[in-house]
Structures are given as C-alpha cells and as structure tokens.
N, C-alpha and C positions, 0 to 999 in steps of 0.2 A: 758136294760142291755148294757154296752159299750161291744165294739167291740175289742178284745184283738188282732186280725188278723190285723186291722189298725194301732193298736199302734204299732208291732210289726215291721210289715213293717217301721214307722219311728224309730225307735228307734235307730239305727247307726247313723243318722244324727240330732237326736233330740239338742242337745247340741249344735251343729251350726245351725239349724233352729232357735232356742229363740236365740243365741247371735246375729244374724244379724238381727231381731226386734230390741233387746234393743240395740244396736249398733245404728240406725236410728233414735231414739226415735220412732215407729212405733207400733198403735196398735196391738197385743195384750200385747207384751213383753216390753214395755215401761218400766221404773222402776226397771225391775227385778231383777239385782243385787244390789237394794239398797230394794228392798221386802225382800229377801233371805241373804241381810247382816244384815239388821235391826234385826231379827228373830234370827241369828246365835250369835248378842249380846247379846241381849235378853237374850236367854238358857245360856249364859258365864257370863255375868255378875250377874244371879240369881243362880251362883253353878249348873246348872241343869246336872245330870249324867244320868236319865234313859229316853231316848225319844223313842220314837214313832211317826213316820214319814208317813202317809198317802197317799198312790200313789204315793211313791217315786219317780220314774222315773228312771231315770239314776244313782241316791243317789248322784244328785249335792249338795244341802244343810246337806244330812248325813254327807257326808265325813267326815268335819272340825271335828266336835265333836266327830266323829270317831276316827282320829288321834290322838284326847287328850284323849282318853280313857274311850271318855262314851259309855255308854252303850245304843246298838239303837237295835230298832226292829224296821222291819217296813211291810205295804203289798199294794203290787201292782197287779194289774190283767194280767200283761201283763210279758207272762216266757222270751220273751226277753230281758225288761226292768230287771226282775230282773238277769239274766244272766253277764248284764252289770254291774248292781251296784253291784255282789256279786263280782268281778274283783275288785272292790274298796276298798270292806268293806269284806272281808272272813269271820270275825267271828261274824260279824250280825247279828239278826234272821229276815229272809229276808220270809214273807210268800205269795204264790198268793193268791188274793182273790179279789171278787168286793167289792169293797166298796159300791157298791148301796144297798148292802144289809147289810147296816149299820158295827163292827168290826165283824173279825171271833170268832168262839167259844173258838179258844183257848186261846184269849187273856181275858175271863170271868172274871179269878181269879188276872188279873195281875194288875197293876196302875204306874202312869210313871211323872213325874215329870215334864215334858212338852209332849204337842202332838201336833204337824207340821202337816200341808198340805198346799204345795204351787200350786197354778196351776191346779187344780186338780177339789176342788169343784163345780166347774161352770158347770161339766157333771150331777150333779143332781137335780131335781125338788126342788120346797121351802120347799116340805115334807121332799123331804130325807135329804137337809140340814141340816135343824133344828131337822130332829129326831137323823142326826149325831151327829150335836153340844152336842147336850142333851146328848148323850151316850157315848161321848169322855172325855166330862167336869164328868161324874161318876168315870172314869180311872185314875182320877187327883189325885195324891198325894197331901196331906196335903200344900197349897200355891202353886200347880201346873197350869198350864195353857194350854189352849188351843191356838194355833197361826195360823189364819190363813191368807196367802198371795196369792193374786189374782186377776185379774180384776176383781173392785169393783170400786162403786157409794154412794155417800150420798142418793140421790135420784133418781129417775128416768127419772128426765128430765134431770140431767146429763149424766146418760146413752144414752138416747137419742140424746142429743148434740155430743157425743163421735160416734155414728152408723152413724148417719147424715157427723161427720167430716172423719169416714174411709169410708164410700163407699161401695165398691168392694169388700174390706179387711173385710169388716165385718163379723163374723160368728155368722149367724140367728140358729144353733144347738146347741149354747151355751145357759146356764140359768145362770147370771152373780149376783152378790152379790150387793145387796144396802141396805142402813139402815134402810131406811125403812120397810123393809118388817120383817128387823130379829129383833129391838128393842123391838115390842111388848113380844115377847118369852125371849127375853136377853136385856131386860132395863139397864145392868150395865154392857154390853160390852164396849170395847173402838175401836176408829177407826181412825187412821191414814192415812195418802196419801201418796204414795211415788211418783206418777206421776199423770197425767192426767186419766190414765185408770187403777191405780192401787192402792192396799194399803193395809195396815195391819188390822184383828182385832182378839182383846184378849179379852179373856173369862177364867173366875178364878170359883169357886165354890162358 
C-alpha cells in the first residue's frame, strides 16, 4: 500500500519538483509536458466531457478540461494532494482512495468517456496494473478510452539502458511500464514516446 504521509509531505512542492526534471530533460520527468499535453488533446479533440482522472495529484492535467466544462472526477490517496487540486477544481468529485486496490465502490455504477493516469501507475505490481487496466477499460463509455502517461519502455532492455544512463537518480521502488509485459493481456493497445523515459498508451474496449 503507498504511503499517503510521503505524498503529503511533498505535495506543496510537487509541481516544481516534476517541472525542474522536465525542465533538464532528466529522468523521471523527461517529456512530461508533452505526456500530459498529448493526453489533454486527445480527450479535446474526441469531444470527451466525462473523465476520470487517476492519482490525480495536484489536478495538473484535470484543470484544462475543467475550465471548459467537463465533467471530472477523480481519486487520489493522498488528503493533501487532494486539498490542493480541490483549490483548482471546487466542483469536482475529488475522492481519497488507494488505487492499489484497484476503483472505489462508488465509482461501480458510473462510466466515463475517458480515464487519465499520469505518473501514477509505476507505484503498482504487473498484477495490479493490468487488473487496473482491465477494470478501468469496463468504466469506458461507448468509444471511450483509457490514457495512460508514464515512465514507459518498449522493452526492457530499454529500461535498462535508461537505469544504466541515470545512475543515482534512479528509483529501484518503482515498477515502470514496458510493452512487453502488458501486450499479452492488451494485444490492441497503442504506444507512443514522448521522451527517452516516457510515453503514452491507449486502451479502448
């Protein structure tokens, strides 16, 4: 189970921590305003009005969609995190909760047009990934999609080459996303790069 007391402690500075990564081009945040823009066209350019946003964080990627009037929910573990983004977003449904223990109950009966997680997934095992994917892609509205943006590898000797080039920087408590591992389960995802250590993929029904 993650640890809501470390997120919470970063959470004021979480927003300039990733921007001076991707500022540097530096692992881990390499890309990530072009992970997080790619993503926000995406949901614009396919009409998307109802999301669902996954570990939000700060609700740096909510906002935009916010301001034009879609409709977000979203759920983070961390009552700081959401403290901050509900500052953003007031009429949001903004819920705590782990995601490791795949959605909350309340979200059973709902379905959403898109559903978001940037940054986020790499806190959970290949089980809980894929029993995510699998239970987010049921929430999809009719032509809906699942997005997710992250440090991510085709393979895993990429990965490797990417641990090997950061060093020090690296974080051995992460479980990071490669294609390999998730095609067998999602043969008909798609996978984009936006960096060296980063990139999108979508999952549709």
């Amino acid at each position: 189970m993650l640890n809501s007391k470390e997120f919470n402690l970063w959470a004021d500075g979480y927003d300039k921590s990733v921007n001076l990564s991707e500022e540097a081009n530096e692992y881990p945040f390499a890309g990530y305003r072009k992970v997080l823009g790619t993503i926000y066209d995406i949901v614009k350019s396919e009409n998307g009005k109802n999301i669902l946003d996954i570990d939000f964080g700060t609700g740096i990627l909510s906002k935009k969609p916010y301001d034009e009037e879609c409709s977000i929910c979203g759920i983070d573990f961390s009552p700081k995190m959401i403290e901050i983004a509900k500052q953003k977003m007031p009429n949001a449904v903004l819920v705590q909760h782990d995601f490791t223990q795949g959605l909350p109950v309340i979200l059973s009966d709902k379905s959403f047009d898109f559903i978001v997680c940037t940054y986020a997934i790499h806190h959970l095992n290949d089980f809980q990934k894929i029993r995510l994917i699998k239970e987010s892609i049921s929430h999809l509205s009719v032509g809906g999609k699942v997005l997710i943006g992250d440090v991510a590898f085709e393979t895993t000797k990429e990965m490797r080459q990417c641990k090997a080039q950061s060093g020090s920087h690296w974080d051995a408590d992460e479980i990071y996303l490669f294609v390999e591992m998730l095609k067998p389960a999602f043969p008909f995802m798609q996978f984009k790069k936006a960096s060296f250590c980063s990139a999108i993929l979508s999952f549709s029904k």
